[in-house]
C-alpha positions in Angstrom: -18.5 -3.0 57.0 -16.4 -0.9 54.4 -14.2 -3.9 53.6 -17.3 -6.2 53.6 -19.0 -4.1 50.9 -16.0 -4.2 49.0 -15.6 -8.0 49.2 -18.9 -8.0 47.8 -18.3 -5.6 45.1 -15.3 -7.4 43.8 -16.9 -10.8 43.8 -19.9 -9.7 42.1 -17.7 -7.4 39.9 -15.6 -10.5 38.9 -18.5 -13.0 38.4 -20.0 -10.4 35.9 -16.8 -10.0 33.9 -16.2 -13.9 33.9 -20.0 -14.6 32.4 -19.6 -11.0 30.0 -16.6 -12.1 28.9 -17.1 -15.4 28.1 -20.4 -14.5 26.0 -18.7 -12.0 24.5 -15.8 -13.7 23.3 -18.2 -16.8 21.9 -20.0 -14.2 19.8 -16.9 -12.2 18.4 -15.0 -15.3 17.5 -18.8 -16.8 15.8 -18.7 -13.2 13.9 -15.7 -13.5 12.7 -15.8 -16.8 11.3 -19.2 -16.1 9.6 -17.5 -12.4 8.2 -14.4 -14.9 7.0 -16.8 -17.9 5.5 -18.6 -15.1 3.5 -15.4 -13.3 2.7 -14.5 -16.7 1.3 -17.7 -17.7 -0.5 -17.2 -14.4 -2.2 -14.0 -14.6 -3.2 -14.0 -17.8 -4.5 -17.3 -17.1 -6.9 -15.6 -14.0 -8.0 -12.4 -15.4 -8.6 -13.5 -18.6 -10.4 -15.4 -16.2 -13.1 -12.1 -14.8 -13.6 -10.1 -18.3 -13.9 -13.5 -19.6 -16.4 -12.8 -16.1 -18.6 -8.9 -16.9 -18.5 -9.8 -20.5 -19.9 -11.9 -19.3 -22.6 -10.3 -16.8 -23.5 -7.4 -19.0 -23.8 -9.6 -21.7 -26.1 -11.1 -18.8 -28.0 -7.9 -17.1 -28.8 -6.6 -20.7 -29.8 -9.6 -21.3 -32.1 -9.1 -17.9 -33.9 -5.6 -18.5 -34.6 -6.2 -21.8 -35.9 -9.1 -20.3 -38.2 -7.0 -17.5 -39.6 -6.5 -17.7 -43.3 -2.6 -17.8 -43.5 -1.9 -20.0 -40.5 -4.1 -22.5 -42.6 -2.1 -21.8 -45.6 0.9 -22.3 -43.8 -0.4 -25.5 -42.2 -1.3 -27.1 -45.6 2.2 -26.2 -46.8 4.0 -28.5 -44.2 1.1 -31.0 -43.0 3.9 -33.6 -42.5 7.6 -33.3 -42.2 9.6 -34.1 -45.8 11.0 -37.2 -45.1 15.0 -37.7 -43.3 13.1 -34.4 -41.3 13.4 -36.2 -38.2 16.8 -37.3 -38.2 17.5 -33.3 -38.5 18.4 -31.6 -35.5 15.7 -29.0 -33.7 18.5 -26.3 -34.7 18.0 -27.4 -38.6 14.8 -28.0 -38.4 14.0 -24.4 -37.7 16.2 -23.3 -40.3 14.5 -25.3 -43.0 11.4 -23.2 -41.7 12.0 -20.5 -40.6 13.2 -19.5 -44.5 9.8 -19.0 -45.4 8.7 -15.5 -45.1 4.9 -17.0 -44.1 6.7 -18.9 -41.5 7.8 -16.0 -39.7 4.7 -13.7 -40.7 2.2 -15.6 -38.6 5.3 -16.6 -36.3 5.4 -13.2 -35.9 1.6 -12.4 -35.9 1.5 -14.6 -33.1 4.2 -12.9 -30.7 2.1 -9.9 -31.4 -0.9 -11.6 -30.0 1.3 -13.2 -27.2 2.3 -9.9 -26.0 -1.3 -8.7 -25.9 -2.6 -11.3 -24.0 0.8 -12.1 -21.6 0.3 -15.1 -22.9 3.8 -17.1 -22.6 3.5 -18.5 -25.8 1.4 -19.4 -29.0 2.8 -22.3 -31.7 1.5 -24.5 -34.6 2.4 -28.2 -34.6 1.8 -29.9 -38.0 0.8 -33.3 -38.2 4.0 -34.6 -37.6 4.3 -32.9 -33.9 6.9 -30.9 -35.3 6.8 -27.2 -34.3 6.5 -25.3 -37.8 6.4 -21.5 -36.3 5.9 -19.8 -32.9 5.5 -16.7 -31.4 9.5 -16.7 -30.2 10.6 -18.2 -33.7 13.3 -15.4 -33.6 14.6 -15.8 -30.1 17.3 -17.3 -28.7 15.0 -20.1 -26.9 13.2 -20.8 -30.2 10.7 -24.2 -30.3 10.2 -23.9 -33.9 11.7 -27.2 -35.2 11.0 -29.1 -31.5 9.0 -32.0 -32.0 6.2 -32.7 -29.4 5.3 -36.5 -30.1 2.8 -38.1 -27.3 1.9 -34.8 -25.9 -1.8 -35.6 -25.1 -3.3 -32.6 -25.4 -2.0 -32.2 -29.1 -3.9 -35.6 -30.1 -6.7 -34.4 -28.4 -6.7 -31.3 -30.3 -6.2 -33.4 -33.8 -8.8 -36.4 -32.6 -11.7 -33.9 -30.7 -10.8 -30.6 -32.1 -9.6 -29.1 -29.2 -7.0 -30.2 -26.0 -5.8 -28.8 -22.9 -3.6 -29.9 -20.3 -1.5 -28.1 -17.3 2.8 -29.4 -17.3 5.9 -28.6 -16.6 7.2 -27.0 -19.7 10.4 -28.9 -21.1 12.6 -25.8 -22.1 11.9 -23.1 -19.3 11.0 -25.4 -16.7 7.8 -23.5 -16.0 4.2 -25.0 -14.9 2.0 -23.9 -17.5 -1.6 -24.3 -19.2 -1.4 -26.1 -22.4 -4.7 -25.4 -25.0 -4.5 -26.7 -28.3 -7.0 -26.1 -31.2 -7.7 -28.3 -34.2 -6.5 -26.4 -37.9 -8.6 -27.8 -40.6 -8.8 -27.2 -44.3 -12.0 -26.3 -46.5 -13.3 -30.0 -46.5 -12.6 -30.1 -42.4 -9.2 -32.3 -42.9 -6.9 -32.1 -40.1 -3.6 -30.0 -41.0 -2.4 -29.4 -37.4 -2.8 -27.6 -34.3 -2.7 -24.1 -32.5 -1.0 -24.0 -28.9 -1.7 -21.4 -26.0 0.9 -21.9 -23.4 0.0 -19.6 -20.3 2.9 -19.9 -17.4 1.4 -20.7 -14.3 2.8 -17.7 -12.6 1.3 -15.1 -14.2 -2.3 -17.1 -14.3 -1.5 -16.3 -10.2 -1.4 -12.6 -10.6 -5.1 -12.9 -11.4 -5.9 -14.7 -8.0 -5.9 -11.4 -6.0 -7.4 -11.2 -2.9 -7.2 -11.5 1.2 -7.3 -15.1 0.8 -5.2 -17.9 -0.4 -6.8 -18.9 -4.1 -5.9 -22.5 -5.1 -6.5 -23.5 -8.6 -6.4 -27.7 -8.4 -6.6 -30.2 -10.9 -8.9 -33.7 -10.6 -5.9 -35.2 -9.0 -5.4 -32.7 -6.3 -2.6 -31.3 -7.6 -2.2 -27.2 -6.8 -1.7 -26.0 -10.5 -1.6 -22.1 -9.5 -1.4 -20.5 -6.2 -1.5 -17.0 -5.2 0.8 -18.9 -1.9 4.0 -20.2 -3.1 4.3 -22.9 -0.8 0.9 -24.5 -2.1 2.3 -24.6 -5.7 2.2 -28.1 -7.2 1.7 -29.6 -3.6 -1.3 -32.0 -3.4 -4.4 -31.1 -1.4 -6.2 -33.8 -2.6 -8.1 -34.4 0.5 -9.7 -31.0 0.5 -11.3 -32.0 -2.8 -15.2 -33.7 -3.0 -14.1 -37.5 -2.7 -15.9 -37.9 -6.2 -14.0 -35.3 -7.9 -10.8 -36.9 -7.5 -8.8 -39.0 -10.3 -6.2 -41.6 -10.1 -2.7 -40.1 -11.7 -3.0 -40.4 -15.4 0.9 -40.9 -14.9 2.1 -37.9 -17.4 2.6 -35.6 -14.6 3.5 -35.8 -10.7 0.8 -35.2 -8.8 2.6 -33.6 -6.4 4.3 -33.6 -2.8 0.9 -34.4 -0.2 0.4 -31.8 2.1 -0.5 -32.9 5.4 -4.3 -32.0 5.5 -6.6 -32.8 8.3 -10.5 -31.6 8.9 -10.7 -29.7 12.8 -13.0 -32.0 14.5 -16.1 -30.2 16.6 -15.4 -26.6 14.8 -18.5 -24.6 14.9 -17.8 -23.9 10.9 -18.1 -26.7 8.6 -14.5 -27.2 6.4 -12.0 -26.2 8.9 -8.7 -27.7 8.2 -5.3 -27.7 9.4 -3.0 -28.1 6.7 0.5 -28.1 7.4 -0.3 -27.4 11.0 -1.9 -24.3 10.1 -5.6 -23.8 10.6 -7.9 -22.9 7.5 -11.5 -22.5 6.4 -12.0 -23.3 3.1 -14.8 -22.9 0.3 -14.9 -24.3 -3.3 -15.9 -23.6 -6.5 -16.3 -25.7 -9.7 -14.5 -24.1 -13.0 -16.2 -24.6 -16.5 -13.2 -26.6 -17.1 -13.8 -29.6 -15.5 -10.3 -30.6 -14.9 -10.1 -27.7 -12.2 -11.7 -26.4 -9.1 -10.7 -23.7 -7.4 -10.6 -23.4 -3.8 -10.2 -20.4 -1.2 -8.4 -20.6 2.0 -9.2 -18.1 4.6 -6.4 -18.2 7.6 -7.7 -19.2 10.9 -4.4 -18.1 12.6 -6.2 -14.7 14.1 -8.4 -16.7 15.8 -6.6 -18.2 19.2 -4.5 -15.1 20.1 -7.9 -13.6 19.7 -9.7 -16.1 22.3 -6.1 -15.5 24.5 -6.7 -11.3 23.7 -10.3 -12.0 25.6 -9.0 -14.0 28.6 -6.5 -11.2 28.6 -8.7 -8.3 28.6 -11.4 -9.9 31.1 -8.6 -10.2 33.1 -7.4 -6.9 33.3 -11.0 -5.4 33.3 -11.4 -7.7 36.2 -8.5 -6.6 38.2 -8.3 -3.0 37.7 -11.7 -2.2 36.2 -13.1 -0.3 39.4 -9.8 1.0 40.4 -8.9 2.6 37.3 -12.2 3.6 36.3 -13.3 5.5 39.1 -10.4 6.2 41.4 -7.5 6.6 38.9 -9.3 8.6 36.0 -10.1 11.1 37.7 -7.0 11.3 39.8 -5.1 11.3 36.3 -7.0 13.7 35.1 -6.9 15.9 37.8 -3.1 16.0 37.4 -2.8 15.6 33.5 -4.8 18.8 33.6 -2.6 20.8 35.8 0.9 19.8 34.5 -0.9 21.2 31.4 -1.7 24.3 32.7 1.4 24.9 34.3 3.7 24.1 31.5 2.0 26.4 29.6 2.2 29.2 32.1 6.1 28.5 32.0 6.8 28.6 28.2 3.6 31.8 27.1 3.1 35.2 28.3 0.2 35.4 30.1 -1.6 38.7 28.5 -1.0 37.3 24.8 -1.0 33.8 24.7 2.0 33.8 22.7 5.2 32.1 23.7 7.4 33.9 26.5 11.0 34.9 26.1 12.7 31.8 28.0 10.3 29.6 25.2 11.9 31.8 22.1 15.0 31.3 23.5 14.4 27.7 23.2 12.9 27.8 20.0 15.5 29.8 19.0 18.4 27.2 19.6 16.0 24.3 18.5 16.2 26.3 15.3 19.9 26.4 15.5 20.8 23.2 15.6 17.9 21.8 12.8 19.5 24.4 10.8 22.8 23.2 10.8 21.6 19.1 10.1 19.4 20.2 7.3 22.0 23.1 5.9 19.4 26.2 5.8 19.4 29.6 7.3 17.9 31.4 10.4 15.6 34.1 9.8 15.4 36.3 13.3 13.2 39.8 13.4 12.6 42.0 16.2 9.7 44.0 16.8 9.4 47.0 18.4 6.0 49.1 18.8 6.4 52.7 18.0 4.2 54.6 20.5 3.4 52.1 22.6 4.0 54.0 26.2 2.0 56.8 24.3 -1.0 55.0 23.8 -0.8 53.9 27.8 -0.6 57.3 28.6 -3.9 58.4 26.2 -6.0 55.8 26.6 -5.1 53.7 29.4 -3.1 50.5 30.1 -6.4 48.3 29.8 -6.3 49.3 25.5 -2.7 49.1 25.7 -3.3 45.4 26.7 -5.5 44.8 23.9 -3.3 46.7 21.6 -0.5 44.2 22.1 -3.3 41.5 22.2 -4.2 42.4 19.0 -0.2 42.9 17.7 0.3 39.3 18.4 -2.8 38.3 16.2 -2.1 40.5 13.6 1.8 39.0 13.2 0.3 35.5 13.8 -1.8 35.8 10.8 1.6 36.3 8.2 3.4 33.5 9.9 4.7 31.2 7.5 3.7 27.3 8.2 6.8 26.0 11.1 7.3 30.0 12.3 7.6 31.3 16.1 6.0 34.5 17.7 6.9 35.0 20.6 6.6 38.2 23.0 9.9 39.4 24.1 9.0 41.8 26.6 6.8 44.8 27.3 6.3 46.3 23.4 8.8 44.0 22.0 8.1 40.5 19.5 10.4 38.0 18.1 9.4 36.0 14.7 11.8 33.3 13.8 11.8 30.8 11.1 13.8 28.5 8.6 14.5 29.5 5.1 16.3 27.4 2.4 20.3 27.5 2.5 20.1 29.4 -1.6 18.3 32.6 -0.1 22.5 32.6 2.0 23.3 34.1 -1.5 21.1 37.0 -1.2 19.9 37.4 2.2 18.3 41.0 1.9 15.7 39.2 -0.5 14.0 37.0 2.8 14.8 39.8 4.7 12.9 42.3 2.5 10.0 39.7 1.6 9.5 39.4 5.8 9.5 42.8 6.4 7.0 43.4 3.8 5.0 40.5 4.7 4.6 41.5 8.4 5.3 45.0 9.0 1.8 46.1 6.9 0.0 44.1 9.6 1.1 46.7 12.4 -0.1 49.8 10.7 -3.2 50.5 10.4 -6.5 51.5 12.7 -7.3 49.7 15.3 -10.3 49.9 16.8 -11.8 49.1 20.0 -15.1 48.9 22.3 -13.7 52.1 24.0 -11.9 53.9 20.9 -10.2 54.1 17.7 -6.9 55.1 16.6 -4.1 55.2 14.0 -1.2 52.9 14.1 1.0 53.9 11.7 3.5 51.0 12.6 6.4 49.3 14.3 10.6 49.2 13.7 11.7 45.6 12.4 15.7 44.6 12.8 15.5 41.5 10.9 18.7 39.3 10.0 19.2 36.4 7.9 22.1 34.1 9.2 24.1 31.1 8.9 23.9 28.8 11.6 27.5 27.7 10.9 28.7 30.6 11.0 26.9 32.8 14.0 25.7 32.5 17.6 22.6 33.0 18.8 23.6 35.8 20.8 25.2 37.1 18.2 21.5 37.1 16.1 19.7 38.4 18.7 22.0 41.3 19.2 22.7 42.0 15.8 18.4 42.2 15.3 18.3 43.8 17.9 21.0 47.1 16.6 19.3 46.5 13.3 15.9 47.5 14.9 16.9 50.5 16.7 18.2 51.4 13.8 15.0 51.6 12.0 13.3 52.8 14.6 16.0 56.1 14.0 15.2 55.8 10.8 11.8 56.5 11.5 11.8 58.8 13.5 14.0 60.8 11.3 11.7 60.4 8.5 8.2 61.5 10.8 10.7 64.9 11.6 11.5 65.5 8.1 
């Protein structure tokens, strides 16, 4: 009958865990993918306002400069390049300009403003295409005197008043953001152009979050990534199918990623790109070239359906068992290995730790010690009238008068100090001090005498009586590790603290 009840039990036990389980898991996993859409969908609106303020700030900041009196003045200056400029090499070029004090006043009004705004660069373009100053005009890697012909967004910015578009930037190789603004004269006549060029990489510092943050252009090219291997790759498929342009066939669009929807996901927008699973949410910028997109991994979620056929096994299998046979068999035991190991290593009147456990302590001591180079500090205690006070008021208050030792000393403990009770009316207090007090060891010796012995003395005061303590002997020693044994410290306290206690004594006679 035993065996059949338990037959049932089991069954039962493992039919509930099976159905639990499965529930269970169906509703963590749905949690979790509605915490991570959210996550997403909040990440990605928050991060897009920050991408829209990057882009205006970028057009404002190139409209300023444009407006600003003397990069005007300097524009009307050199309009066009003097003719024979262009068969001049970039090197001359700059020299011809860079001789202008204006030239390198606004050149250098613009590195100023660079270094503000970690923007990678700022320049002016005449109508010529020719670089007339820039914000590294005095650097090694100089543009002023590089000619930019057929760059689109600087006839956008001479034709519409304002241009933008995201390269790879000839000289340093970098993806960048290209804005250009229009410089015009009092009667609105075209004298050039203001560039902000802002390196991809540190527009990706500002895509901080848990997820992936994708900034992607209309042909589905990743233009900044907070995940180096999405940088220029093509997601084009994760795009609205009516967002997406052909290649305007200035820039690569990009190695494809492999990009696939998950079919039958309880989420809408799962995808596995690369292999790797993802749920993704999007968000228009106020530059229409872009969109930015948010990836939220999807990796946690199979080892966490595996974690719940895992767990529902082992609840299954040793559910009953460990619950309520082994707990409280564990217990049981845990508690009395507890109990005995501290009966081995304390005294059993104080509490404190016994002699074989300050022995330990002791050589634990030692050898930390000598790894760290600092010195032992060893004092023995001995009460002063202790068999005295048995014989007047009994052993019961001599029991709580050592009781009441050991708290007094474990109140001027320093933090990582041992008390221990020797024996009878004897304590030990050990500790570490640093290796500089070797120098003048009677200082630690003095500043633990006077830190514990004004502990002793005193009244003490009891349910059945009162009485004057007026204190204990110390034989404290300060000692290298190195250089002594520990039986060597404990006998050398020891002489040191029936020495004192003569000292005492003779002092009480005189």
């Amino acid at each position: 009958m035993v065996r059949r009840a338990t037959l049932g039990l089991v069954v039962a036990w493992l039919v509930l865990v099976a159905g639990v389980a499965r529930w269970l898991s169906q509703e963590v996993v749905a949690s979790r993918l509605d915490s991570l859409a959210a996550s997403a969908e909040y990440e990605v609106k928050i991060t897009a306002r920050v991408m829209d303020r990057l882009f205006t700030e970028m057009i404002s900041v190139a409209n300023m400069v444009a407006r600003q009196g003397q990069v005007i003045q300097l524009a009307m200056r050199y309009r066009t390049d003097p003719p024979g400029a262009a068969e001049l090499t970039r090197e001359e070029r700059a020299e011809l300009f860079t001789r202008d004090p204006l030239v390198r006043k606004v050149g250098d009004f613009m590195n100023l403003l660079a270094s503000d705004l970690r923007y990678a660069r700022i320049y002016m373009n005449n109508m010529s295409d020719d670089t007339v100053t820039a914000s590294n005009w005095a650097e090694d890697d100089s543009i002023v005197g590089m000619i930019y012909s057929g760059r689109a967004y600087l006839n956008d910015a001479l034709r519409n008043g304002n241009g933008s578009y995201f390269g790879i930037a000839r000289l340093n190789k970098s993806p960048s953001y290209f804005v250009a603004s229009r410089i015009e004269d009092a009667d609105d006549v075209p004298q050039g152009s203001v560039t902000v060029k802002f390196d991809a990489p540190d527009v990706a510092l500002y895509l901080a979050g848990r997820h992936i943050a994708l900034v992607v252009n209309r042909q589905g090219r990743v233009t900044t990534a907070s995940s180096a291997p999405f940088m220029l790759r093509n997601v084009a498929a994760l795009l609205p199918p009516d967002m997406v342009l052909p290649s305007d066939g200035d820039e690569d669009p990009g190695d494809p990623m492999d990009v696939r929807a998950i079919a039958d996901s309880s989420h809408a927008d799962q995808w596995l790109i690369d292999g790797k699973p993802y749920l993704v949410r999007r968000q228009p910028l106020s530059n229409s070239q872009y969109q930015l997109l948010a990836l939220a991994s999807l990796d946690e979620v199979a080892p966490m359906r595996r974690q719940h056929i895992l767990a529902a096994a082992l609840v299954a299998m040793l559910g009953l068992v460990l619950i309520f046979l082994s707990s409280h068999a564990v217990g049981q035991l845990v508690m009395r290995r507890q109990d005995e190991r501290h009966a081995a290593n304390h005294d059993a009147l104080t509490g404190l730790l016994n002699r074989r456990a300050v022995v330990a302590e002791l050589d634990r001591y030692f050898s930390l010690a000598k790894r760290t180079q600092r010195s032992v500090l060893v004092a023995f205690i001995d009460l002063d009238g202790f068999k005295a006070i048995n014989d007047t008021y009994g052993h019961d208050i001599g029991d709580k008068f050592l009781i009441e030792v050991g708290r007094r000393l474990s109140a001027g403990l320093r933090a990582g100090d041992i008390l221990g009770r020797w024996g009878g009316d004897e304590f030990v207090v050990a500790g570490l001090v640093a290796s500089s007090s070797a120098h003048d060891p009677d200082a630690v010796v003095e500043a633990m005498r006077k830190r514990l012995a004004p502990l002793l003395s005193g009244t003490y005061t009891f349910d059945e009586c009162s009485f004057h303590y007026p204190g204990a002997s110390f034989g404290i020693v300060s000692v290298d590790p190195s250089a002594s044994s520990l039986e060597t410290v404990l006998k050398d306290a020891d002489q040191l603290m029936y020495a004192d206690k003569q000292a005492r004594r003779a002092m009480q006679m005189a």
